[in-house]
SELUMLUM-572205 format. One record per residue (C-alpha): residue in one letter; x, y, z. Coordinates in steps of 0.001 Angstrom, whole numbers, plus 524288, in hexadecimal, padded with zeros to 5 digits. Example, Ala and Ser with C-alpha at 12.3 -4.5 7.8 and 13.67 -1.06 7.14 Angstrom:
<sites>
A8300C7EE6C81E78
S835667FBDC81BE4
</sites>
This chain:
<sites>
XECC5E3908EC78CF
XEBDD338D14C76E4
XEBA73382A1C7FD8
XEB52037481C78B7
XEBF4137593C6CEB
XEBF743672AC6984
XEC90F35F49C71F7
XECA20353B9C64F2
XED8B035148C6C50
XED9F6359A4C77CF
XEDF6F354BEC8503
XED64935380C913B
XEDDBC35DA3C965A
XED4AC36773C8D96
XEC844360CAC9342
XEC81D36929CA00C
XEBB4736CBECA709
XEBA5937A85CA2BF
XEBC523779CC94B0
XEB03C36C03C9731
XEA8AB374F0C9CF2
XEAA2237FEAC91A9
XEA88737604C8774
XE9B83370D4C8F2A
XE95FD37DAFC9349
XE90A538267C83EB
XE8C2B374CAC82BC
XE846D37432C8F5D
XE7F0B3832FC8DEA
XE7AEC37E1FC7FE2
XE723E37147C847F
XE6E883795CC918E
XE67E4382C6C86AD
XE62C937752C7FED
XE5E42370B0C8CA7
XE554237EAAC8E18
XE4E4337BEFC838B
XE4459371B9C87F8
XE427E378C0C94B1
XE405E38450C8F9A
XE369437F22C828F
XE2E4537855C8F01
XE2C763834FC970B
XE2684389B3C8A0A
XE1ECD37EB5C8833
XE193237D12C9561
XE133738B0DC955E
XE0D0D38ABAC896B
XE00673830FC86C9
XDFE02375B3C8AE9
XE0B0C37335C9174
XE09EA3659AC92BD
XE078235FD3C85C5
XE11E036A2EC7ED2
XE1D5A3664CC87B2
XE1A8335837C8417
XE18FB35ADCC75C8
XE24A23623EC76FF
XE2E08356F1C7D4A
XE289B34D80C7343
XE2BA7356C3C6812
XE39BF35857C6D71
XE3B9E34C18C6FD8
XE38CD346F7C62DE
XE41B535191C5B8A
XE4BE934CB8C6553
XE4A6C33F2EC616E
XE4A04342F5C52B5
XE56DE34BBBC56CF
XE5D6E34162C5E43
XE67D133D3AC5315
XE6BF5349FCC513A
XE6F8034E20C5E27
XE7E45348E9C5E11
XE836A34DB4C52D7
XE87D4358CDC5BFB
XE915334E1EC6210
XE934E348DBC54F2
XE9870355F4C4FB8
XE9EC43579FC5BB7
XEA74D34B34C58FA
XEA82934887C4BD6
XEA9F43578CC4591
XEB7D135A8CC4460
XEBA5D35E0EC35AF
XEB32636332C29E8
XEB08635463C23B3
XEAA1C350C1C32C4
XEA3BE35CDFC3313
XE9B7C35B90C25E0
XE983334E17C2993
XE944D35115C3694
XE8AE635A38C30B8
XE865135109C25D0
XE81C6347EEC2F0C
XE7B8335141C37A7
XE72F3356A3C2D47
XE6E7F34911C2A46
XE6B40345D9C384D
XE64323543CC37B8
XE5C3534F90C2A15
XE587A34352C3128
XE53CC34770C3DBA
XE4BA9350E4C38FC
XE44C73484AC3049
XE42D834047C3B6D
XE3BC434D98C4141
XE317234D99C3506
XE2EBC34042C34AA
XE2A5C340D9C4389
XE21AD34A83C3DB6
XE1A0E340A5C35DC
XE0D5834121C3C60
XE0C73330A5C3BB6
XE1A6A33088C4386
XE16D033C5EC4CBF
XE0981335D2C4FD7
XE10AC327E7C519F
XE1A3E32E68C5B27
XE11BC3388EC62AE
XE068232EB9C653C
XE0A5131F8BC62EB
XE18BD32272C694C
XE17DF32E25C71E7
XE09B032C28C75A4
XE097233BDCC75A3
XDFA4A34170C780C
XDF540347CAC6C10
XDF79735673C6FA0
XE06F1352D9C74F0
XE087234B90C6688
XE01B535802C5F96
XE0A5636214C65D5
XE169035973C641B
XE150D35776C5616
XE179236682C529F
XE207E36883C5BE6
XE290435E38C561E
XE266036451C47BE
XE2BEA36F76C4D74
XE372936989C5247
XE3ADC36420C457F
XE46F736C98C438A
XE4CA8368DEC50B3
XE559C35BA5C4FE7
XE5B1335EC8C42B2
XE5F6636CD3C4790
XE647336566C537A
XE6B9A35E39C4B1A
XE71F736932C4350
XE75D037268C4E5B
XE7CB4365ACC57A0
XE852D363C7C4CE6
XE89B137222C4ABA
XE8AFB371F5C59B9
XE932A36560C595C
XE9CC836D29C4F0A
XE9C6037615C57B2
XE9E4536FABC645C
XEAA5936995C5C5B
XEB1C837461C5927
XEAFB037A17C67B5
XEA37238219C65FF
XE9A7137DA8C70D1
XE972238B70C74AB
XE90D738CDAC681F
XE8786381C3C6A9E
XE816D38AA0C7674
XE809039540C6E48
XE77BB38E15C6513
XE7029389B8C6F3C
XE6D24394D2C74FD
XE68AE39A7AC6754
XE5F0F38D02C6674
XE5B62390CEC75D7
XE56A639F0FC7193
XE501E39BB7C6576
XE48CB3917DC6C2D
XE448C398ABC76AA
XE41303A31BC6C4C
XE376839BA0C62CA
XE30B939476C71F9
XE2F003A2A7C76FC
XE29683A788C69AF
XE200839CCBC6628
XE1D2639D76C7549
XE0D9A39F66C771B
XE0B6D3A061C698E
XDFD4039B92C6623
XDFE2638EB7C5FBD
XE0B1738A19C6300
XE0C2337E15C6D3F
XE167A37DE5C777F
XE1C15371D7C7144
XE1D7937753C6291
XE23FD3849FC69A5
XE2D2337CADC7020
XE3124374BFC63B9
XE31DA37FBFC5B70
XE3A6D38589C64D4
XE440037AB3C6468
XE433537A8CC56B3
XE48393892AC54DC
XE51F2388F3C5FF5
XE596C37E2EC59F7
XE58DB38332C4B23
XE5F3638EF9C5011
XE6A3C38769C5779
XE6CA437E4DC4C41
XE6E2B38AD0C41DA
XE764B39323C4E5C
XE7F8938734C5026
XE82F7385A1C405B
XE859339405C41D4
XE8E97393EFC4CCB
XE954F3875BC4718
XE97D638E73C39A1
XEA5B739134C3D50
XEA849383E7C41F5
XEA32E37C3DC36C0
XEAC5638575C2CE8
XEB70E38106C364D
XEB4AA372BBC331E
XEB073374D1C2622
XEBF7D37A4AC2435
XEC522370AFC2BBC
XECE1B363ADC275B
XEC9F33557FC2965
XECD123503BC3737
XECC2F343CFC37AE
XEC68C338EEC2E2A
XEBB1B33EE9C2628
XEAC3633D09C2FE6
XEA3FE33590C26B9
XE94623343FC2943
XE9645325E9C2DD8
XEA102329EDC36BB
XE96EB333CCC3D38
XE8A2532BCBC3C4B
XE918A320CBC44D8
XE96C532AD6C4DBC
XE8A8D330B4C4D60
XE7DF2326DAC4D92
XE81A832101C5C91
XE7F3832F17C6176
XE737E3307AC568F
XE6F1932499C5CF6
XE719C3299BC6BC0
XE6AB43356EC67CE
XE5E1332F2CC63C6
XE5D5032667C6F3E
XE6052330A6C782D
XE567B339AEC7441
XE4D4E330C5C712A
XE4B8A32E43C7D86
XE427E33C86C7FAF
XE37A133482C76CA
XE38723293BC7B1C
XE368132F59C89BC
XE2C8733700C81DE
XE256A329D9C7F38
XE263C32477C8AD7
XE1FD73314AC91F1
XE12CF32FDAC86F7
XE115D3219DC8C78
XE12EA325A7C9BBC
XE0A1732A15CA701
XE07C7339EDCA6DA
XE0DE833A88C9980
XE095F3484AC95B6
XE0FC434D29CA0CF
XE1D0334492C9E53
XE1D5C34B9EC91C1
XE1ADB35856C952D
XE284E358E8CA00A
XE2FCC3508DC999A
XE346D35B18C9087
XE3527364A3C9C5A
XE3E8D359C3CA5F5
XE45D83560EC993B
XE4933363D9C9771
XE4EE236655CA451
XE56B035954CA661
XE5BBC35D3BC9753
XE614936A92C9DC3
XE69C4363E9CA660
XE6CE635796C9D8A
XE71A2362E3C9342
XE7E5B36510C9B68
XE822E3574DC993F
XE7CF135645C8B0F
XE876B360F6C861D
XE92FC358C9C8CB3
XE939334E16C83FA
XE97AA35AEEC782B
XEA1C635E49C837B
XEA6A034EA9C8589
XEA8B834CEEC7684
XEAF9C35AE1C753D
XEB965357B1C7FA2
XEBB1834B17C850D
XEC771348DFC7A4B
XEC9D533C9BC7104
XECF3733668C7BA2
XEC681338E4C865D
XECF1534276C8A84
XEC60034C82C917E
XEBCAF33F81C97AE
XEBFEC3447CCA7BE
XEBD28352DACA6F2
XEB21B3517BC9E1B
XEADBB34651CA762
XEAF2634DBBCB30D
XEA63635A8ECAD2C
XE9D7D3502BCA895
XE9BDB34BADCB7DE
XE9B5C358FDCBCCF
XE920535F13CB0D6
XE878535170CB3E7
XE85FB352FECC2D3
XE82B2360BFCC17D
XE77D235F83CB718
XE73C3354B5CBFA4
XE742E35DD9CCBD1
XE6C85368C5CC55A
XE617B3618ECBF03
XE60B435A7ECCCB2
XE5F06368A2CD30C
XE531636AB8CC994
XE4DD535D9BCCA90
XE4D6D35C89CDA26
XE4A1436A60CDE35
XE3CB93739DCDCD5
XE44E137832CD056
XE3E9536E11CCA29
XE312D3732ECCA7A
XE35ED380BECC81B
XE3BF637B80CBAE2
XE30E137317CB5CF
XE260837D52CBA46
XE2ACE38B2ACB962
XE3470388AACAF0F
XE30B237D97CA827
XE21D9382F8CAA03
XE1D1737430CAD1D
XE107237364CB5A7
XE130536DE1CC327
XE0D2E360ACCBFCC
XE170035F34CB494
XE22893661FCBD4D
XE1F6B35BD5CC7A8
XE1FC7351A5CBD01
XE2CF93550ACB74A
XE3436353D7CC3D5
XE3634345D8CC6F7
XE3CB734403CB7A9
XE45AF34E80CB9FA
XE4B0334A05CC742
XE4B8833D98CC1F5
XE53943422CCB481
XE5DD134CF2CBE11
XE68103423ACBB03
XE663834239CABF8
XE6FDD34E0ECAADC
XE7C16346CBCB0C6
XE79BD33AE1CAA1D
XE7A19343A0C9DCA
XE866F34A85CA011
XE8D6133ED2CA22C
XE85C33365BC94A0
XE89BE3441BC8C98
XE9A073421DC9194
XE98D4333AEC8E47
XE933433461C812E
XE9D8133E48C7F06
XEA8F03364EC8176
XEA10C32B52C784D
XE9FE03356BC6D90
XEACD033B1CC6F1F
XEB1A732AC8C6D6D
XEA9FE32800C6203
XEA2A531DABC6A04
XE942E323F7C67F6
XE8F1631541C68E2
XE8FA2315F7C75B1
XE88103218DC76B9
XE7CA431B2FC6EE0
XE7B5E30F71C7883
XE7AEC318AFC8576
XE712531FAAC7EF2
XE68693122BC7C30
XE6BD330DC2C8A57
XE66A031A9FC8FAB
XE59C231C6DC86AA
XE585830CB7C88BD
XE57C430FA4C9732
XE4E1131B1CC95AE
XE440A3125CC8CC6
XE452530909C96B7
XE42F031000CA204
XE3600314FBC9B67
XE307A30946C97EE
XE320B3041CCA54F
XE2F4231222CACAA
XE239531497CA3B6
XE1CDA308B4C9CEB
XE21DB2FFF3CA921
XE1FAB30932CB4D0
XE158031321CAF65
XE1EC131D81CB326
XE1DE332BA0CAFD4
XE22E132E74CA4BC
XE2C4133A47CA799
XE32ED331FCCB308
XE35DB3254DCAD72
XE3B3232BFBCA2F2
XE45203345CCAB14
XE4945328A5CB2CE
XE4A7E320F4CA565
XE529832DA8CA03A
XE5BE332BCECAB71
XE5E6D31C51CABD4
XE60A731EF8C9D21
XE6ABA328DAC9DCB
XE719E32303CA8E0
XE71C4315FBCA05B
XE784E31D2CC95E7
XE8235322D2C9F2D
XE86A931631CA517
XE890B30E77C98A4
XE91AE319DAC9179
XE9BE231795C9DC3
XEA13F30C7CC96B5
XEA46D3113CC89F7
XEA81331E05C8FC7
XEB10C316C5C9895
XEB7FD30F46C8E06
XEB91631965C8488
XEC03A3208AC8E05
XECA183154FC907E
XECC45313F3C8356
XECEF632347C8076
XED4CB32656C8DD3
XEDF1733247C8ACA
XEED2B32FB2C8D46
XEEFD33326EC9D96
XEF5FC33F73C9B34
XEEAA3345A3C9559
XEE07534053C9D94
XED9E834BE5CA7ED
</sites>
């Protein structure tokens, strides 16, 4: 049997490690892709002309299409959930090409060269050639949330129905036809670093959207043929399911601009800009294993919590070694090999980058173990709770900055990898609680507990 068929009211007996680990494994491969992608983009941008303004165009590009994309990106959990019949599929849908309408009019209006000026230079503080090489790249990038947006919530259908492997497959095709367009446009007279890069996002994740309708088709005629299961989903039903992790979302991932912000208003903040796309990258390859667990924790943890101690232990196991590997990088010469020979930094900007990466080695733990509580929150229907962790954790991080940066003139990259930490390990301690009761309150009858 396919491993990750959904478990709706299957004993914790089925939740063994092996069948975890399969479930996890297409998942992880399909965010360790993902997590490639910035890497990869920088170290195409750093040997092309002017290095150091293109990589900081570049981050502040990406990180306002993230921003503008941050609603959209749990509707992969939401299909996950809430898809069960035809009626909860259409609806499901409905509401995702809404979201998709809306964000990307968000995308045009930040075009508006009165709201691009007011951001780049009375918020961001950007210099003149960073804002100028920024502004393309994030016309470019235009596409990008709303075919985010379409292609997690095929991969939620199929994530549903058992299909996880599929997800890698798609991102594999987005993997090879970004690293297609970068290594065409590569060199070619005109083109910045930063508008290669965007446009290479841009096509990559077109291609995954359009591959993972296609390898859903079969799926969708399955629901479409399929009777009601339950009371009929209405668009209120998902909107208050939905708008706490809409709401998590935005604060989580606002937090890249804000940092952003913070780094135009900071000592050495040309150089802040330029490696924070380049650290963010690499911490981001490591925080990927933990990122596909919470798909794994809503899968298979049961209605009743049935599957809480194995997933719980994997969770344990699955942290401490992301934790242990980034450490290896972090702490050894391999640091200097990554950021100069692959990453193609110069030594002054390699030697810059490594105090924010030791500093952020325990950011991948604190993920794996945010990603299993959320899931037992989603899984529970108490998304609330989410919402608040996430404004406890980017509360701590604007804190942190004000005081690291505007109190203690700090740089800019390090205050804003301690602040990253204290924030995530705020979140972290106040989901215990409501992970704690909910799991009183659906604790499985003795004789099916592992």
């Amino acid at each position: 049997m396919y491993p990750g068929r959904p478990m709706e009211h299957s004993g914790a007996a089925e939740v063994t490690p092996r069948r975890i680990f399969a479930y996890w494994l297409p998942l992880a491969a399909a965010w360790l892709m993902m997590a490639a992608e910035g890497p990869f983009l920088a170290a195409v941008i750093a040997r092309l002309a002017d290095p150091t303004h293109n990589l900081a165009a570049y981050g502040v590009a990406v990180s306002l299409a993230i921003l503008v994309e941050s609603p959209i990106i749990m509707v992969m959990s939401a299909a996950n959930a809430l898809v069960r019949d035809r009626s909860s599929y259409r609806a499901m849908r409905n509401f995702t090409h809404t979201l998709n309408a809306a964000i990307t009019l968000l995308m045009l209006i930040a075009l508006v060269p009165p709201v691009f000026g007011f951001v780049s230079s009375r918020m961001l503080g950007l210099p003149d050639e960073v804002a100028r090489l920024a502004y393309t790249a994030v016309a470019i990038l235009v596409p990008w949330p709303g075919a985010i947006g379409f292609r997690r919530f095929y991969q939620g259908v199929l994530v549903r129905r058992g299909l996880a492997r599929r997800v890698a497959y798609g991102t594999v095709i987005r993997l090879g036809a970004m690293a297609a367009t970068a290594l065409a446009l590569f060199g070619r007279p005109g083109l910045e670093g930063a508008w290669i890069g965007a446009a290479a996002l841009s096509m990559g994740v077109t291609l995954e959207a359009l591959a993972a309708r296609a390898m859903a088709h079969r799926s969708i005629g399955e629901l479409e043929a399929s009777e009601l299961a339950g009371p009929p989903l209405g668009y209120r039903a998902i909107a208050s399911f939905y708008y706490p992790l809409a709401l998590t979302t935005i604060l989580a991932l606002g937090v890249q601009p804000m940092v952003t912000f913070f780094m135009g208003h900071a000592p050495s903040p040309v150089e802040s800009l330029a490696v924070l796309p380049v650290v963010g990258s690499l911490v981001f390859i490591f925080r990927a294993l933990g990122l596909a667990y919470q798909e794994v924790g809503v899968a298979l943890i049961g209605d009743n919590l049935e599957g809480f101690r194995q997933l719980r232990r994997f969770a344990r196991g699955l942290g401490a070694a992301a934790v242990l590997c980034l450490g290896v990088i972090a702490w050894t010469p391999l640091s200097t090999v990554w950021f100069q020979q692959v990453s193609g930094l110069s030594p002054e900007l390699a030697a810059f980058a490594i105090t924010p990466l030791r500093l952020l080695t325990v950011i991948p733990g604190l993920t794996v173990l945010l990603s299993f509580q959320r899931a037992i929150l989603v899984n529970c229907r108490a998304t609330s709770h989410v919402t608040w962790a996430t404004v406890i954790e980017v509360g701590g991080v604007v804190g942190i900055l004000c005081l690291g940066i505007f109190g203690l003139h700090g740089v800019g990259l390090v205050v804003a990898a301690i602040a990253m930490v204290v924030g995530a390990l705020g979140a972290n301690l106040y989901l215990m609680a409501p992970v704690r009761r909910l799991r009183r309150l659906r604790r499985p009858p003795a004789a099916s507990r592992v």
